[in-house]
C-alpha positions in Angstrom: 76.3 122.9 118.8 73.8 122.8 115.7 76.6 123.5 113.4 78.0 120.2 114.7 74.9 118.0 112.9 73.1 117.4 109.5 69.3 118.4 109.9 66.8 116.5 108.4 64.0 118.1 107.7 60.1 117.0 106.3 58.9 119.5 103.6 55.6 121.9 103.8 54.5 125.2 104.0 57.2 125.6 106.7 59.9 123.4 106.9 59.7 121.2 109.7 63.3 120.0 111.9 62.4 116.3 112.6 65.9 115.1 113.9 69.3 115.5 114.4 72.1 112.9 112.9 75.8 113.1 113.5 78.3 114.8 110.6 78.9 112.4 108.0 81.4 112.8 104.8 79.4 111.7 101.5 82.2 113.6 99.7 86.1 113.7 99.7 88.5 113.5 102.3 89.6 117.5 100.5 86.4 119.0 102.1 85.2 119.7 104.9 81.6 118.8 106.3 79.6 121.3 105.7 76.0 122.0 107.4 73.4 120.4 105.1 70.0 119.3 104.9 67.7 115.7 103.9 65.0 116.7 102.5 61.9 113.8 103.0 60.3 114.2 99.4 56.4 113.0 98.3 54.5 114.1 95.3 53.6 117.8 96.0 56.9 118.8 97.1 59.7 116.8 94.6 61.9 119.7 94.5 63.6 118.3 91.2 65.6 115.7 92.5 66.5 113.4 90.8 68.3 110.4 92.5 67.7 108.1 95.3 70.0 106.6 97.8 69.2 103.4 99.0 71.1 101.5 101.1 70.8 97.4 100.7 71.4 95.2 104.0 75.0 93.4 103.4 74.7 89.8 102.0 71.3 90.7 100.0 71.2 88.9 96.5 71.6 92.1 94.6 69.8 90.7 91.0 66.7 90.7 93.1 66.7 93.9 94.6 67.5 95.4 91.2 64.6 93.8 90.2 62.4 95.0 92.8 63.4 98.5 92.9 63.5 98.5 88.7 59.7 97.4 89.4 59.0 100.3 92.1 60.7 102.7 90.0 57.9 101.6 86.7 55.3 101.4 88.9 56.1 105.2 90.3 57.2 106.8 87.1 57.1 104.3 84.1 59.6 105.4 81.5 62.1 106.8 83.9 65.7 105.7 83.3 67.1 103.3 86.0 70.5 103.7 86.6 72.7 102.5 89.6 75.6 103.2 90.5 77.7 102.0 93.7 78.6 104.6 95.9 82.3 102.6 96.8 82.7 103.1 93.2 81.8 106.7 93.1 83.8 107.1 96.7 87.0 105.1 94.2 86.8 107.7 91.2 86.7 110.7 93.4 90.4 109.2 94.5 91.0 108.2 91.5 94.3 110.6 91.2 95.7 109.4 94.4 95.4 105.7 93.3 97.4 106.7 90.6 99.9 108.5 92.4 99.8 105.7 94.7 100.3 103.1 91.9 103.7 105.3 90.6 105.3 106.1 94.0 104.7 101.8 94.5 106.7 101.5 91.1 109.4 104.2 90.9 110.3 103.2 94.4 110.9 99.4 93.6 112.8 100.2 90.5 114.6 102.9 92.4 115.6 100.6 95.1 116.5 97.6 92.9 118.9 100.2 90.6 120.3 101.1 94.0 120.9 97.5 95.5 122.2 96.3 91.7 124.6 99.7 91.8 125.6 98.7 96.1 126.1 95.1 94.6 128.3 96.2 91.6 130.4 99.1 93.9 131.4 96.1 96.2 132.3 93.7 94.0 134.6 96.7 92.4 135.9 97.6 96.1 136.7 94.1 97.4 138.5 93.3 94.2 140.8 96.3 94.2 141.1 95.7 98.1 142.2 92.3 97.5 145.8 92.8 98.6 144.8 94.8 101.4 142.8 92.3 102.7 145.0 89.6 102.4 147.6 91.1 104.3 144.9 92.1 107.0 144.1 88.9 107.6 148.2 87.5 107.9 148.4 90.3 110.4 145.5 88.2 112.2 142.3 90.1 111.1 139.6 87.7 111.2 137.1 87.6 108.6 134.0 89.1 110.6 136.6 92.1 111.1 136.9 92.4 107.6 132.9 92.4 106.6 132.1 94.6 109.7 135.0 97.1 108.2 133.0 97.3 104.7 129.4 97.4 106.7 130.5 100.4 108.7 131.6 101.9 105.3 128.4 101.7 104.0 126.3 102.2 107.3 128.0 105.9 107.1 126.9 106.6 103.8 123.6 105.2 104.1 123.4 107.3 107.2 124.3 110.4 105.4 121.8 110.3 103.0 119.1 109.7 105.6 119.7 112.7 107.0 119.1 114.6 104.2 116.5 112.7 102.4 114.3 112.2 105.5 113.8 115.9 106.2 113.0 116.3 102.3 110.4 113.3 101.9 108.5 114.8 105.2 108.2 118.0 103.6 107.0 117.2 100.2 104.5 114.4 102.0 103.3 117.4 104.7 103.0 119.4 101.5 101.1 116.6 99.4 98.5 116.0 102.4 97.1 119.5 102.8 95.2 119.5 100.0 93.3 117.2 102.5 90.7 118.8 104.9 91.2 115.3 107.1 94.1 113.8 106.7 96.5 111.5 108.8 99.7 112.7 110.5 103.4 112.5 108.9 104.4 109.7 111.9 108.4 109.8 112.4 108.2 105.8 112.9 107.6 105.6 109.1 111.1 107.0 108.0 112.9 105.2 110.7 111.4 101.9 109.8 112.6 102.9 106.2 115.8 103.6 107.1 116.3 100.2 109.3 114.9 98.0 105.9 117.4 99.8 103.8 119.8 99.2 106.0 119.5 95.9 106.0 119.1 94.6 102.5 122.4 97.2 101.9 124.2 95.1 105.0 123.1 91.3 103.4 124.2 92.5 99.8 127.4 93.6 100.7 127.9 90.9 103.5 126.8 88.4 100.6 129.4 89.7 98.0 132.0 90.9 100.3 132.3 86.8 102.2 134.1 85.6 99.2 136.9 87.9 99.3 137.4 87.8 103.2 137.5 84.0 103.1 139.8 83.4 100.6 143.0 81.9 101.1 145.3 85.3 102.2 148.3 83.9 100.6 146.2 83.6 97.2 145.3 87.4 97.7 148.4 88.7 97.8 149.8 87.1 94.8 147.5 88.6 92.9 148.1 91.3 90.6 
């Protein structure tokens, strides 16, 4: 279909079609690609543009070719400004906003998630001290002391559970919501939230494993006489 290509045309009385090229997206991912037309300038037909877009073969020492093309540009129209700009910069500042967002989501999540693993590390230090008694007689009645970790893992397993289930189908929906201000975007994939979940998981298992070993080691005898 026409609609599906970019024409490029050469100027004159008539414009002429000269060839076909394949859709390209010289703006942001937020637009569509919309039909357009290259226009192959010369002197009696300038149109008023006003910039050029040259592309330089990768690897090219670039303080020469600015050279060379400050030179062609004084030899066609002396006086004219030369200014370049590169378009992965220009492609960067249109996401500026994202890179941003990007930057604070990166941020508030790793302070969220340290707050959360120093408030996990603080609950079961509380919990295994006022268990103490509890423990100790657990383990003269013959609990070992994996029994005793796996019993505080399960508790927190179910609570991290819990909030999965409602956080997941809340981050999906404000993400899904976020990426339709994109006319191309990627899909939300489920694996992400899962794989979330499972790291979670485990730095919640290690920190209370880690804190919890002391407790369900120690002599039994010593725990009960505790008061």
């Amino acid at each position: 279909m026409i609609s599906d290509f970019l024409l490029v045309t050469k100027p004159g009385i008539n414009d002429e079609i000269i060839g076909f090229i394949p859709d390209i997206t010289i703006t942001s991912l937020r637009k569509n690609v919309e039909p357009m037309a290259f226009m192959l300038m010369n002197d009696n037909h300038s149109r008023g543009y006003n910039y050029a877009y040259i592309r330089v073969k990768g690897g090219s020492n670039m303080d020469e070719t600015f050279q060379y093309i400050r030179a062609t540009l004084d030899r066609l129209s002396p006086g004219y400004p030369f200014n370049v700009h590169f378009y992965d910069e220009i492609v960067s500042d249109s996401y500026q906003s994202e890179n941003h967002l990007m930057s604070l989501i990166f941020w508030f999540s790793f302070v969220a998630v340290l707050i959360s693993m120093v408030g996990v590390f603080g609950l079961v230090v509380f919990e295994s001290e006022y268990k103490r008694k509890e423990i100790g007689i657990r383990k003269v009645l013959g609990s070992t002391t994996q029994q005793i970790l796996l019993m505080f893992n399960k508790r927190y397993a179910k609570i991290l559970a819990v909030c999965f289930i409602i956080a997941a189908p809340i981050a999906w929906y404000v993400v899904s919501l976020w990426l339709e201000n994109f006319a191309y975007r990627t899909p939300v994939y489920w694996w992400v939230f899962i794989l979330s979940f499972l790291m979670i998981t485990t730095i919640t298992i290690a920190t209370v494993t880690f804190q919890s070993w002391r407790i369900a080691s120690a002599n039994p005898v010593d725990s009960i006489k505790t008061e």
